[in-house]
N, C-alpha and C positions, 0 to 999 in steps of 0.2 A: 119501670120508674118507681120510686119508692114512695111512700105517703107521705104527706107533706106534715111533719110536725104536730101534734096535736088531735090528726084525723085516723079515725079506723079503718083499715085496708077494706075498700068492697064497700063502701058507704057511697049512696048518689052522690055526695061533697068530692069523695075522693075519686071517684070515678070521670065526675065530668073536668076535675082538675086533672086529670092524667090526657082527658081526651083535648083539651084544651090546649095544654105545652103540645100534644102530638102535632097538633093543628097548625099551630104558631113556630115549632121547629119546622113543617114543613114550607109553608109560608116565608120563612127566614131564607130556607135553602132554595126553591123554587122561583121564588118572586111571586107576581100575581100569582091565583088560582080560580077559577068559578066553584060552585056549591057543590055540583056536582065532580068536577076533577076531585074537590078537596077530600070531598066522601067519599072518591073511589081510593084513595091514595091511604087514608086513615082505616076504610071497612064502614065508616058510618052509612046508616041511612040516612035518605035526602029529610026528611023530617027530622032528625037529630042535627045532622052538619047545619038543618038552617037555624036549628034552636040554638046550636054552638055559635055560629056568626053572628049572629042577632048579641049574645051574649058579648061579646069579643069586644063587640062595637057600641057596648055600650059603656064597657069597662074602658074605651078608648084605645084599645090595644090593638083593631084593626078599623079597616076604611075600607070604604068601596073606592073602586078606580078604574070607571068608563067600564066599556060592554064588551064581551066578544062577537062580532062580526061577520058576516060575507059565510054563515053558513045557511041551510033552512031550519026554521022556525022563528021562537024569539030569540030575540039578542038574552044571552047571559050574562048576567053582571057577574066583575072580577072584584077582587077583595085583596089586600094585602095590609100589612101591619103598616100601623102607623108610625110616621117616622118619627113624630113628638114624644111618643111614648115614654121610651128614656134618651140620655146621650151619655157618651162616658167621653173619657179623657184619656190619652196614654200619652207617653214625652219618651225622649230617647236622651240622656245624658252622654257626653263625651266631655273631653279636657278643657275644651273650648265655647262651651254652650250649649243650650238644652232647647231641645227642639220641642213642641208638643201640638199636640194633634186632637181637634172634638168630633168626635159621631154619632151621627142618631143610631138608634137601634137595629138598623136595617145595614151596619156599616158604613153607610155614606158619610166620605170627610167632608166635615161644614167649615171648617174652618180650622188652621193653624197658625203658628206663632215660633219666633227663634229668640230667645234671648243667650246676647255672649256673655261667657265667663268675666266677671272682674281679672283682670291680667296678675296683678299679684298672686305668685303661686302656692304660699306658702300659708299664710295668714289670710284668709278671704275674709274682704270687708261685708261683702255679703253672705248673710247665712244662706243656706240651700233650699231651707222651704220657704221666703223669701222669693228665691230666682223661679223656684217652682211656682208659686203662684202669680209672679209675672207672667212668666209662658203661660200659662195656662189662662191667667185673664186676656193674655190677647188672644188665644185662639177662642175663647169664648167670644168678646169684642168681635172678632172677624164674621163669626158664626150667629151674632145678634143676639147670644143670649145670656143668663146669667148663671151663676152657681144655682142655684135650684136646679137647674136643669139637668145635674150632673148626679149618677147615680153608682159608678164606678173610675177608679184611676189606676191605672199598671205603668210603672215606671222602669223603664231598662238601665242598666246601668254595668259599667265594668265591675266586674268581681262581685261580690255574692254575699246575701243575708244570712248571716249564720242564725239559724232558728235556736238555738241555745241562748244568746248573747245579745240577739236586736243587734249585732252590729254587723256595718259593713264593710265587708273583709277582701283582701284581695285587690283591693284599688287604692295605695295611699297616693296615688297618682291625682284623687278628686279632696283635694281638702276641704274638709269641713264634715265632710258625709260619715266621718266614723260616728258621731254620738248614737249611743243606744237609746235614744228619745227620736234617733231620723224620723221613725215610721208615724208613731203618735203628732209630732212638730209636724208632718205633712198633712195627715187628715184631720189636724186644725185648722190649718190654713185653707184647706179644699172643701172641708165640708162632705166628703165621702170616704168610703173604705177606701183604702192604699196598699196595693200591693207591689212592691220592688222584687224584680227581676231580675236574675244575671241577663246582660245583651244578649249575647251568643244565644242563649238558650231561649231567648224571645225569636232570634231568626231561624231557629228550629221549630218553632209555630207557626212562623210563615211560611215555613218550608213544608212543613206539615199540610196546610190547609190551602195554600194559595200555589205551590211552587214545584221542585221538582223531584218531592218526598211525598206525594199525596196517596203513593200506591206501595207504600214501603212500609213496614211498622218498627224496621230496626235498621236503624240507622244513626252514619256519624257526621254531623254538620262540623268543618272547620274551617275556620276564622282565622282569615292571614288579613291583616293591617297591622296599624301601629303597634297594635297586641295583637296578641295570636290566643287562640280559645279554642275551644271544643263544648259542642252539647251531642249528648249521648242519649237516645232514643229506645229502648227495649220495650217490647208489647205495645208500641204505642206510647207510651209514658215517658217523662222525662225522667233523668239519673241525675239527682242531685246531693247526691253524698252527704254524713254527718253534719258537716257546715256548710255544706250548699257550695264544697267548691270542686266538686265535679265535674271534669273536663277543664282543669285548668294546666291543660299543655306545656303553655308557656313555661313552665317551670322547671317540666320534663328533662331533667340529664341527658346530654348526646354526647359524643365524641366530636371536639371541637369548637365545643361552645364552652363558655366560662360556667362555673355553676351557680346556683343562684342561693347561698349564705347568707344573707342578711334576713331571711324572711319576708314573705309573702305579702305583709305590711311596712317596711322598712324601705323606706325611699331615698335613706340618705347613703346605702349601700351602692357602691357604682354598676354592680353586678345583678341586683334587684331586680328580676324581672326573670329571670334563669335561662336555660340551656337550649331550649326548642325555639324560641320568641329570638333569642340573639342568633339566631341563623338564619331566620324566615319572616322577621317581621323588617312593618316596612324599613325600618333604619338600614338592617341588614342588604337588606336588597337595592339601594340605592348604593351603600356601596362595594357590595357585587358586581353592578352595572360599570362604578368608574375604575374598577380592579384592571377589567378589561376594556379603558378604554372609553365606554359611554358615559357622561357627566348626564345628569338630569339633576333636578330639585325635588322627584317625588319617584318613590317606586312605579305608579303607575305609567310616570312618562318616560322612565327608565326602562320599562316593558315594553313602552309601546315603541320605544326605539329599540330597542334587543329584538323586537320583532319583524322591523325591517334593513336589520345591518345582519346580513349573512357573515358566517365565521365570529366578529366578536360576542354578536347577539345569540348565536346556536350556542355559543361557551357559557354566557348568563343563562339563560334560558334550562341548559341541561345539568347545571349545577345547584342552579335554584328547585329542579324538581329532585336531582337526588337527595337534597337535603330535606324537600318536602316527604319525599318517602321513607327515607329514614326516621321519622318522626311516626307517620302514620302508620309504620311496619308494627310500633309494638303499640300502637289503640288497637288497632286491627290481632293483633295475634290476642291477647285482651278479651274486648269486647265480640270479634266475630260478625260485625256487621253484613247486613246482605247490599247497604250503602254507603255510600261517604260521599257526601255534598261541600263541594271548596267554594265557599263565601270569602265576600269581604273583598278591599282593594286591588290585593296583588292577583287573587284568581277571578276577578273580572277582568283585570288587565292583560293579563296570561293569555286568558280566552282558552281552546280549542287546543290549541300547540301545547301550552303548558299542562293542559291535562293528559291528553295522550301520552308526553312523556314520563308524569308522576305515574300512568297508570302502567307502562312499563318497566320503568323501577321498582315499582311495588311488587310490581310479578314474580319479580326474583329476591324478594326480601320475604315475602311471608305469603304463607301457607293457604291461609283465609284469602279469595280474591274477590273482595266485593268491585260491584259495581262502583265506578267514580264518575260523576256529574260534577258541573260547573254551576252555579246557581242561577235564575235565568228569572229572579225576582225583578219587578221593575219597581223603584223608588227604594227607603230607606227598609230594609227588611227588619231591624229593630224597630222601627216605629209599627209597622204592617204587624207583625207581631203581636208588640203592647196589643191596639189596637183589636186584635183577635182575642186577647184573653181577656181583655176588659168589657167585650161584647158577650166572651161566656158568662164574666162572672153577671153582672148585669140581665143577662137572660133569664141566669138561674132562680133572680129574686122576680123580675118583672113578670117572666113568664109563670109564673104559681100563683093561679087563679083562686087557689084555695086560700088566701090572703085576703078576698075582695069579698067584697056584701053582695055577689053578682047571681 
């Protein structure tokens, strides 16, 4: 760990601040600990780990909570961070409304909140950070508390902050959100740092930390709904290109898709959205489904009937994943992944059948043969997400003991 700002590496300050975050990262990932677990887990001695707790607790940053039991001797007291300590924020943005989410420090959701989009598509009467701090005052509201309480916010959203420019790019689908003043106009309104996210690359932290990427460091997450996406995983790290619009699939040229000319912001183009997205996204696959036959109103219920109509559903089903591999033949010849994780509506709706078949098609399209999983997150993996890197960033300030008079 590095020295915190200001402090000389090998100085008691910086020492007990390093031994401190070790403490409190453990504690974060464990849950309870007693003194003795905690100092066997760290290397400390029982005289040091109690000097440490004693300190923790008085910075507020841990709490005792009840005994360990039913063995001999005395009961042990158990310790764990306080959940007061901080709470962050994360939202998930879509066309339709913004969902947001509060948690204390420990990850537990206290409370959320959905505000919908004003329906005019073009001209929104409402500004964005506006709608944001709706959401966000009701999920505090819900969770009993106030902005103070709030010491980070991660926002997801389609398409991608170009760090050149403050804008964002890649979504004219969200009017309002291009000003290059988004990020400053939101941490006005919030009252904390603000960090905007591409979605996609928020449900690759999920996937990452919660999901079924936890034992992979290079891997490819992709996103079939209404849009189609891709987050790109190397060492561990996300790949977020020049303007952060890395792994943007949809755009990707194929054979038999229209291309997509208008550009990447250009929404009045009919073809705006490009080559990969108009094969595989949800529109597409709804009417794939009545091509042959099956009427639905949504891709996933369009699936889940292709799944039990033998013959016209095996024709949807086996057409839908050649065109899924065809897409993922050149990320894959590309990137080289040792995964690829298929999120999002159409491959939870898929389930099982639709992966065994992308992942036979792929077998005969390219060379590279990563593993293919299905996503197997429970609730909104964009918010799960947020939610995860708002608890880092948050951590990284709360847990630096070398900040405190302690």
């Amino acid at each position: 760990m590095a020295a915190p700002p200001g402090s000389t590496p090998g100085t008691p300050r910086v020492l007990r601040a390093m031994n401190d975050r070790a403490a409190l990262e453990l504690l974060a990932a464990y849950g309870p600990l007693t003194r003795t677990r905690l100092g066997e887990l760290t290397g400390l001695s029982k005289p040091t780990a109690s000097q440490l707790l004693s300190r923790l607790e008085s910075a507020g940053l841990v709490r005792t909570t009840g005994n360990v039991t039913g063995r001999p001797g005395p009961n042990a007291q158990l310790y764990e961070i306080d959940p007061a300590a901080a709470h962050v924020a994360a939202l998930a943005v879509d066309q339709t409304g913004i969902t947001a989410a509060v948690a204390d420090i420990t990850g537990r959701t206290v409370g959320d909140h959905r505000v919908a989009a004003p329906a005019d598509d073009r001209t929104p009467s409402t500004p964005p950070a506006e709608l944001v701090a709706k959401a966000v005052n009701g999920a505090l509201a819900a969770a009993g508390l106030d902005h103070g309480a709030l010491h980070s916010t991660v926002i997801g959203t389609p398409g991608a902050l170009d760090p050149r420019t403050g804008t964002l790019r890649y979504a004219s689908h969200l009017p309002g959100w291009q000003s290059r003043t988004l990020r400053d106009d939101l941490a006005r309104v919030l009252g904390t740092p603000v960090v905007i996210e591409n979605d996609v690359n928020l449900a690759a932290v999920a996937e990452q930390h919660h999901g079924t990427a936890q034992d992979v460091d290079n891997f490819v997450l992709v996103w079939a709904d209404e849009g189609v996406g891709a987050a790109i995983v190397l060492g561990g790290t996300l790949l977020r290109g020049a303007t952060g619009g890395a792994g943007e699939i949809g755009y990707m040229p194929l054979p038999g898709a229209p291309l997509a000319r208008g550009g990447q912001d250009d929404a009045a183009r009919p073809d705006a959205g490009g080559g990969f997205q108009k094969l595989v996204g949800s529109p597409a696959v709804v009417e794939l489904a009545h091509d042959h036959g099956i009427d639905a109103p949504s891709a996933a219920k369009a699936l889940t009937a292709a799944l039990r109509t033998p013959g016209a559903g095996d024709a949807v089903l086996t057409e839908l994943a050649h065109r899924l591999a065809t897409g993922l033949a050149s990320v894959v010849a590309v990137v080289d992944p040792e995964l690829v994780v298929l999120s999002g509506e159409i491959a939870q709706a898929g389930g099982e059948r639709l992966r065994e078949l992308v992942e036979a098609e792929l077998t005969g399209l390219a060379l590279p043969r990563p593993e293919i999983r299905i996503s197997a997150l429970e609730g909104d993996p964009i918010l799960l997400g947020a939610l995860r890197q708002a608890l880092t960033d948050a951590r990284h300030t709360v847990f630096d003991t070398a900040r405190l008079d302690v």
